[in-house]
C-alpha positions as CSV (number, residue, x, y, z in Angstrom):
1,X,-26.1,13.7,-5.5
2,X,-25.5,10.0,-5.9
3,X,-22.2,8.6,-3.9
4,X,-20.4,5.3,-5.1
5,X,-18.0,4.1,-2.6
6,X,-15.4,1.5,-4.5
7,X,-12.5,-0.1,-3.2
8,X,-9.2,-0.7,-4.6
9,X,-7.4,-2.8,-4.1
10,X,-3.4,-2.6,-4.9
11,X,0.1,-3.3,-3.9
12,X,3.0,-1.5,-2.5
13,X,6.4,-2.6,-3.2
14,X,10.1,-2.0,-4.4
15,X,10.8,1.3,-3.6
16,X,7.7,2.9,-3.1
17,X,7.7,0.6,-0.2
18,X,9.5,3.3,1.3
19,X,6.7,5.9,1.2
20,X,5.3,7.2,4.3
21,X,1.3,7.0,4.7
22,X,1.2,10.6,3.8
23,X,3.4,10.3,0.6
24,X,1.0,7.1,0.0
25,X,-2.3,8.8,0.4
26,X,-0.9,11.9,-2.0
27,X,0.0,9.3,-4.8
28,X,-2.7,7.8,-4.6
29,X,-5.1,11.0,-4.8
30,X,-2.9,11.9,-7.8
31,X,-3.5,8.4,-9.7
32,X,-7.2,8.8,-9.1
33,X,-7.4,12.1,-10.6
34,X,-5.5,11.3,-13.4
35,X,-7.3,8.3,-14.4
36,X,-10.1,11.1,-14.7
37,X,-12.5,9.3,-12.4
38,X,-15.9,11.4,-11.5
39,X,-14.3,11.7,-7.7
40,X,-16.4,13.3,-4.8
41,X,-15.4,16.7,-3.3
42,X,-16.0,17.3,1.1
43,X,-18.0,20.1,1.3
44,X,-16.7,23.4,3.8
45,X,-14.5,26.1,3.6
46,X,-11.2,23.6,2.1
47,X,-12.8,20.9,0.1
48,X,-10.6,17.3,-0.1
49,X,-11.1,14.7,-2.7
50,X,-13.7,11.8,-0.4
51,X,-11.3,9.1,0.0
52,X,-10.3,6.9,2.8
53,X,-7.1,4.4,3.5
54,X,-5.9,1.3,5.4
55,X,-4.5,1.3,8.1
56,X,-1.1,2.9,8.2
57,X,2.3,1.0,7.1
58,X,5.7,1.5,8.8
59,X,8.0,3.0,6.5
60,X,9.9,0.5,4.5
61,X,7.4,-2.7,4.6
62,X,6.0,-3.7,1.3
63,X,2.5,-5.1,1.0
64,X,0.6,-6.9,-1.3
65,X,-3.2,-6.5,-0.5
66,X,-3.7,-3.1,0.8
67,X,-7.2,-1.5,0.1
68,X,-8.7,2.2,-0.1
69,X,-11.6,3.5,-0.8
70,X,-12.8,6.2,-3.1
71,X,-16.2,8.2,-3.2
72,X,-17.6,8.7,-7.2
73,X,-19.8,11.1,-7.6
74,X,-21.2,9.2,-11.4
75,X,-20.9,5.3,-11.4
76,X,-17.8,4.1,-13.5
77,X,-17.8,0.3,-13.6
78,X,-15.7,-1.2,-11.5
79,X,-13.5,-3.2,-14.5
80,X,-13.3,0.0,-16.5
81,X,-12.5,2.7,-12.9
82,X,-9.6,-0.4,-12.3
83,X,-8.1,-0.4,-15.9
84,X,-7.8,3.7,-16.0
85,X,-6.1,3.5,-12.6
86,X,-3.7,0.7,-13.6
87,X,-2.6,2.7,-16.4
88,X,-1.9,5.8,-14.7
89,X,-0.4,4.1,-11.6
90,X,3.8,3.2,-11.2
91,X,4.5,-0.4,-11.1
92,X,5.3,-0.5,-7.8
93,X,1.8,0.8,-6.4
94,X,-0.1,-1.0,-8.9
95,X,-4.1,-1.9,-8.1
96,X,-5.0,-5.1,-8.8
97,X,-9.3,-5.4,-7.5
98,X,-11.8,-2.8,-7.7
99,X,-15.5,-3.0,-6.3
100,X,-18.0,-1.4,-5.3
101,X,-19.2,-1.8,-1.2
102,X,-22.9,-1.8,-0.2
103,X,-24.6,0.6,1.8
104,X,-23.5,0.1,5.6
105,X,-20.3,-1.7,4.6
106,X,-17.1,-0.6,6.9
107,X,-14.7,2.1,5.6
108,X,-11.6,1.4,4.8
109,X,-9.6,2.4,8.0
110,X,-11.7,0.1,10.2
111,X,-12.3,-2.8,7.6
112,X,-9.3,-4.8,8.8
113,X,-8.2,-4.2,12.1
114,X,-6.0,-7.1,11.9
115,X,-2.4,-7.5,10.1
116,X,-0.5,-10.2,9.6
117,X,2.9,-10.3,9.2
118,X,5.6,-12.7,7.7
119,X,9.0,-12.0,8.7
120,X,12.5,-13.7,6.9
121,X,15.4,-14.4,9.5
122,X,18.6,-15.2,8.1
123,X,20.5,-17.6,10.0
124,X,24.1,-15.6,8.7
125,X,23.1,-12.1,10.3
126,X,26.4,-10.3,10.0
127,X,28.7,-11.9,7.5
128,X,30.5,-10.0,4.7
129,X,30.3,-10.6,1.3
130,X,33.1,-10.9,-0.9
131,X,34.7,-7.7,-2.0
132,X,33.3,-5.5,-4.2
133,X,29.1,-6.8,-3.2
134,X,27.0,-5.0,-1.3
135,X,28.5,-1.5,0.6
136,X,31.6,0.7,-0.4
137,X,33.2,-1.4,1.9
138,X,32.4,-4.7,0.8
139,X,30.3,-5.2,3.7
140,X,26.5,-6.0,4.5
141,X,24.6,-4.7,7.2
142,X,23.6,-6.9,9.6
143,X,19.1,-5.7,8.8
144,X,20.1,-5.6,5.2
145,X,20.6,-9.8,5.7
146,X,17.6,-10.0,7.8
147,X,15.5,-7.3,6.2
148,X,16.5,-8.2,2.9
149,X,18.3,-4.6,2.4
150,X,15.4,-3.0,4.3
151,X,12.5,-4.5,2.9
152,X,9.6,-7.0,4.4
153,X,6.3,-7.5,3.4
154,X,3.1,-6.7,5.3
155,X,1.8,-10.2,5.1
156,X,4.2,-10.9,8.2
157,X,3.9,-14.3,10.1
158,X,5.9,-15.0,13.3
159,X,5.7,-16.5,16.7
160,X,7.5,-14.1,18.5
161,X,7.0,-16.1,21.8
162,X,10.0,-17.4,24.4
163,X,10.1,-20.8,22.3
164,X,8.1,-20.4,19.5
């Protein structure tokens, strides 16, 4: 049997950025069967749709290039596997890039080992809003100002260092 590995390519934000890996991985399992792609099944006593993921976000961080990859059983070009996902997928974890990797090409958990980061700081950390904005109480939370009311995005960039 024949095994296409192609990756996707999509993004993760609003409030699916609040998703756990595992509520991530089941969503996306769900969008690929849905788009009625030819997936691969692991053989054994409790077979598992073939698909693997990027590396893990924290809860609550948005991302705009995050990859997996799915084993097809029958080749789907990679335009036409990309277009059935989009339409089946929620705005908020929408692909964007399909292809297909070559033999001996690294699986999506080890493919980056790397993130980068940017990170917003607000230089008004605490300060309430007028009445009536944000909370009940009129008040913001001081990581709602820095977070941006608990969002970031992966592509995080910051020197962290004693002054950086």
């Amino acid at each position: 049997m024949a095994d296409f590995r192609l990756r996707v390519t999509f993004s993760k934000s609003g409030r699916l950025g609040m998703l756990s890996h595992l509520e991530l991985a089941r969503a996306l399992e769900r969008a690929v069967r849905r788009a009625d792609l030819p997936y691969a099944v692991t053989q054994g006593f409790s077979p598992h749709m073939k698909i693997a993921y990027g590396a893990a976000l924290p809860v609550g961080v948005e991302s705009t290039c995050e990859i997996f990859d799915v084993s097809l059983t029958e080749y789907v070009p990679a335009e036409e596997a990309l277009s059935r996902l989009a339409q089946v997928s929620a705005l908020d974890l929408m692909p964007h890039a399909a292809r297909y990797l070559q033999q001996g090409e690294a699986a999506a958990s080890v493919a980056f080992p790397i993130s980068r980061y940017e990170v917003r700081l607000s230089a008004d950390c605490g300060g309430a809003q007028e009445e009536g904005e944000g909370s009940a109480s009129g008040r913001v939370h001081p990581l709602d100002a820095v977070w941006g009311g608990g969002r970031s995005r992966r592509r995080m960039r910051a020197d962290l260092r004693a002054g950086g």
